[in-house]
C-alpha positions as CSV (number, residue, x, y, z in Angstrom):
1,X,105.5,156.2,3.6
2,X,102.2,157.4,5.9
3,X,102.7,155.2,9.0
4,X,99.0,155.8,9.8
5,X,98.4,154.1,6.2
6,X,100.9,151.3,6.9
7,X,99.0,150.7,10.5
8,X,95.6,150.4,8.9
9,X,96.7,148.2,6.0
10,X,98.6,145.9,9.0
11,X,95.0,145.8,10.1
12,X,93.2,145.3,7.4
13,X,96.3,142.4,6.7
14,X,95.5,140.9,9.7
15,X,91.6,140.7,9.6
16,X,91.8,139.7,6.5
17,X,94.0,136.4,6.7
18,X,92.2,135.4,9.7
19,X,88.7,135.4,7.8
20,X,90.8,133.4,5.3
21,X,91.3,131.0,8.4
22,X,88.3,130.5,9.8
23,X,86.4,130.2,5.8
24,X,89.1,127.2,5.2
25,X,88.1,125.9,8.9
26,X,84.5,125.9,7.8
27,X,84.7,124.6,4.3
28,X,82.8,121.4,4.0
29,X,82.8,119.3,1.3
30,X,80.2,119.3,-1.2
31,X,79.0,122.6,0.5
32,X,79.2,125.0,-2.9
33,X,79.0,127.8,-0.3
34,X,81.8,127.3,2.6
35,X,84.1,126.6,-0.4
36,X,83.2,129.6,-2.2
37,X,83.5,131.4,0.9
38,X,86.7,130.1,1.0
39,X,88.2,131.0,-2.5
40,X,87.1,134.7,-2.1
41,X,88.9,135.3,1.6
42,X,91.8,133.7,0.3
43,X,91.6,135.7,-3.0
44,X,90.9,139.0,-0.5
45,X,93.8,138.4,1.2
46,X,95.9,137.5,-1.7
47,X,95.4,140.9,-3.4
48,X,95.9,142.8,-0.1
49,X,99.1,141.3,0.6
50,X,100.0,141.6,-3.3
51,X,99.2,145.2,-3.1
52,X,101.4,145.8,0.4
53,X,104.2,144.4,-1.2
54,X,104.0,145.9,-4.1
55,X,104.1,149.5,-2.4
56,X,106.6,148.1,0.1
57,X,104.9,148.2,3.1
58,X,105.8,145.0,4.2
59,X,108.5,142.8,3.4
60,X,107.7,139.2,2.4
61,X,109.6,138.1,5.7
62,X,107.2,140.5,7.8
63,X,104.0,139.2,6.0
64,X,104.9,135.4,6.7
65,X,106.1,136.1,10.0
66,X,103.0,137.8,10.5
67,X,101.1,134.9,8.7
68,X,102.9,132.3,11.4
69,X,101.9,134.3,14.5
70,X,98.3,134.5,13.6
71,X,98.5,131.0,12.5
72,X,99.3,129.9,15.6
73,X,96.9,131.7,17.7
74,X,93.7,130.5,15.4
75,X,95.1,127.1,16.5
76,X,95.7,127.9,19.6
77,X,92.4,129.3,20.2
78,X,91.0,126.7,18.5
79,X,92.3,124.1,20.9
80,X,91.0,125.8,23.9
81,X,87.8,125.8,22.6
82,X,87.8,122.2,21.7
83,X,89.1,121.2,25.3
84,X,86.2,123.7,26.7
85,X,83.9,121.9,25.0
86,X,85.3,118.6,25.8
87,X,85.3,119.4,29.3
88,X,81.3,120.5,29.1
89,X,80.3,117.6,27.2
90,X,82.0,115.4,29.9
91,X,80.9,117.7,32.4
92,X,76.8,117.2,31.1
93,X,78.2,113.3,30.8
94,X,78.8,112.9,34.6
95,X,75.6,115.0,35.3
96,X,73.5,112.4,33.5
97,X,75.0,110.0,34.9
98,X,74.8,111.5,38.4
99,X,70.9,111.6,37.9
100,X,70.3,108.5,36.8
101,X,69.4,106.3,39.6
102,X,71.9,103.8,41.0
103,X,71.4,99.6,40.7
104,X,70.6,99.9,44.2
105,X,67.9,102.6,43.7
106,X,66.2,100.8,40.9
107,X,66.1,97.2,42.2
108,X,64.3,98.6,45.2
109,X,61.9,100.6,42.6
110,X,61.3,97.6,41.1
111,X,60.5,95.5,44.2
112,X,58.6,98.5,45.3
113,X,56.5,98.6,42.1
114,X,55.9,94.3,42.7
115,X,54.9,95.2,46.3
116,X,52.4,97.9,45.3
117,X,50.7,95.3,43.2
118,X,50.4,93.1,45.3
119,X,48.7,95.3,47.9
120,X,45.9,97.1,45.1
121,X,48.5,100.5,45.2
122,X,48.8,102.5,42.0
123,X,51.0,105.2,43.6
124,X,51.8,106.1,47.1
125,X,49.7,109.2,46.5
126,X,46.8,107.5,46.0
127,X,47.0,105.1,49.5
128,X,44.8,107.8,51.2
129,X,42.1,106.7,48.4
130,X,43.0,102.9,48.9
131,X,41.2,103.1,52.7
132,X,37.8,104.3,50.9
133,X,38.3,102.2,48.3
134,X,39.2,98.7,50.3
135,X,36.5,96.6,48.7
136,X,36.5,98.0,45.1
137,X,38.0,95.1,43.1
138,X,41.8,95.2,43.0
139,X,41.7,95.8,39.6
140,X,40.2,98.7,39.3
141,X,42.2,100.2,41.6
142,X,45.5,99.8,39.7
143,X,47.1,99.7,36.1
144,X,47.1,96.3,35.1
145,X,50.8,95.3,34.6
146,X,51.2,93.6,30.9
147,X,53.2,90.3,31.0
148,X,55.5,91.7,29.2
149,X,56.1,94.0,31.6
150,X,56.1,92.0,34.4
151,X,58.5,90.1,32.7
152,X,60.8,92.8,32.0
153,X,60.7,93.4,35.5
154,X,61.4,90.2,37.0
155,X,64.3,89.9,34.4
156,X,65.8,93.1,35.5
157,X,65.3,92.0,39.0
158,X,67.0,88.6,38.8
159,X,69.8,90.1,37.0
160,X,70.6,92.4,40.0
161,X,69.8,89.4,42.4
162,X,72.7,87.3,40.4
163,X,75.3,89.9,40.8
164,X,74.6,90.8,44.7
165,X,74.4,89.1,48.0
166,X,71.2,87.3,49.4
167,X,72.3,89.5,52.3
168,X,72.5,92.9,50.0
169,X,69.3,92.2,48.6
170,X,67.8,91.4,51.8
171,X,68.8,94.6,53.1
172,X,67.1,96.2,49.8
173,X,63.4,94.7,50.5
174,X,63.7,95.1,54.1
175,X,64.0,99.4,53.5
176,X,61.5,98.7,51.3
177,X,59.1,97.1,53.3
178,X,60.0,99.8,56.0
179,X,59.0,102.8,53.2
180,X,55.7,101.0,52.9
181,X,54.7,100.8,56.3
182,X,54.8,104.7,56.5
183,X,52.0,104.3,53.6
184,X,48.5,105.5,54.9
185,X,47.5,101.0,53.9
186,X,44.5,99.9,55.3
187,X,44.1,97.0,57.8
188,X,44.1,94.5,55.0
189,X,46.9,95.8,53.3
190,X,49.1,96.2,56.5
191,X,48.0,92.9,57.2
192,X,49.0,91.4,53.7
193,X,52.2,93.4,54.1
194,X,52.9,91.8,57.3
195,X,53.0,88.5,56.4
196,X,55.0,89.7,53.0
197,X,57.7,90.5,55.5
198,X,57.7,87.3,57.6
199,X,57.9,85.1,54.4
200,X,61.0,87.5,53.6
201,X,62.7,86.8,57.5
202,X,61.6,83.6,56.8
203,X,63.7,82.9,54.1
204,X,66.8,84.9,55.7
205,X,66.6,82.2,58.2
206,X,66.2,79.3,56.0
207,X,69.2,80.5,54.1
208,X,71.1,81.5,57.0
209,X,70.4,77.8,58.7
210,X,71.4,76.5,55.4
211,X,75.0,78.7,55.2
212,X,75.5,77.3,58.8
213,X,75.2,73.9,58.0
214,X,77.4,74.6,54.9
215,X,79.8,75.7,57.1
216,X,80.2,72.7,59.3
217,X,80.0,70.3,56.5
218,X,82.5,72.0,55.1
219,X,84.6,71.5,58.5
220,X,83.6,67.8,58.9
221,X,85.4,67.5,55.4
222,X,88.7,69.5,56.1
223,X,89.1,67.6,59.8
224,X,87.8,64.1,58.3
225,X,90.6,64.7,55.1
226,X,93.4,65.5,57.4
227,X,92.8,63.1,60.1
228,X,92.2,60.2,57.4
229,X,95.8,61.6,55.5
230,X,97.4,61.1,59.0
231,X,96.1,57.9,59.7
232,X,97.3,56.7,55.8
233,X,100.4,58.1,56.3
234,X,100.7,55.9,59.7
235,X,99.6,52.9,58.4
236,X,102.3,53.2,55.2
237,X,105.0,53.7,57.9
238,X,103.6,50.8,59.6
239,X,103.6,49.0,56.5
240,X,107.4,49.8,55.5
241,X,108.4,48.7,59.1
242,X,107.0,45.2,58.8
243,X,108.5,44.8,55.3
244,X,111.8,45.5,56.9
């Protein structure tokens, strides 16, 4: 027996049963040519391991042992692979998701993009044009918004405004407002964004007067309720004693 000749045909073994592995892996069905790919590496190996027993190479307990050991590292292999992957697709997952812009970020887009409107602004890069441009007709100056659009918008906005605080989305338009100011406007459009922001105080107030007075109604109530259950409980005592 040639050792050298029993080390290459170990080899040869070896490659061979692990194309078998990876052709039955990538056999589809209805694909003619993974599963003919198939049939000839197992025939390959088949006739190679046929052929080692034959000359007695290898016993059959050598060739399955062998068989098992490879077997498990394809799988194993295999698995590693699939949990890299996993663990880039999930990585790329939480990337995309990092990028995309919070709740928080978009409202204020949104309320940016109604503010813009409403002062003649296409884009903050075009405010320096805006000052040459103060009497041109507003709009010419902008894209027209569609109403479907605009009613995307508003849509998108309420829904934000329904989940949130009057206070959290106060906060929102007040940064905002703030971004704006740092806009090269002109005098009519720092103007019109002035008084923007003292309808928005405005309302802060009115809802903050109207929390307060919540509030103490909602006091009145609690004191009126237990000082009128005190005084019914009195007046049933009183009652009881003058039946006695």
């Amino acid at each position: 027996m040639n050792p050298v000749l029993e080390k290459d045909r170990e080899t040869q073994l070896k490659t061979s049963y692990l194309t078998f592995l990876q052709a039955h892996e990538k056999e589809k069905p209805q694909d003619i040519d993974s599963m003919l790919a198939h049939v000839n590496a197992e025939n390959d190996y088949v006739m190679l391991k046929s052929s080692a027993l034959k000359e007695k190479q290898f016993t059959p307990d050598q060739l399955k042992g062998m068989e098992n050991e490879l077997s498990h590292q394809f799988q194993a292999r295999k698995q590693a692979q699939e949990k890299d992957q996993y663990q880039e697709d999930y990585k790329q997952e939480v990337l995309e998701v990092m990028q995309q812009p919070s709740e928080e970020t978009q409202y204020k887009q949104l309320f940016k993009q109604s503010l813009l409107a409403q002062l003649g602004i296409s884009d903050e890069k075009d405010s320096s044009k805006e000052a040459e441009a103060e009497k041109a007709p507003v709009e010419k100056q902008i894209k027209q918004e569609t109403p479907q659009e605009k009613e995307q918008r508003l849509a998108k906005m309420k829904e934000f405004e329904q989940k949130h605080s009057f206070y959290k989305v106060y906060k929102l338009k007040k940064e905002v407002l703030q971004e704006l100011k740092e806009l090269n406007l002109t005098d009519s459009q720092r103007e019109k964004l002035t008084k923007l922001e003292k309808a928005l105080d405005t309302e802060k107030k009115d809802h903050d007067k109207q929390k307060k007075e919540e509030k103490s109604q909602n006091g009145f109530t609690e004191f009126f309720a237990r000082n009128n259950g005190a005084f019914s409980s009195k007046k049933r005592n009183e009652t009881q004693e003058m039946e006695r």
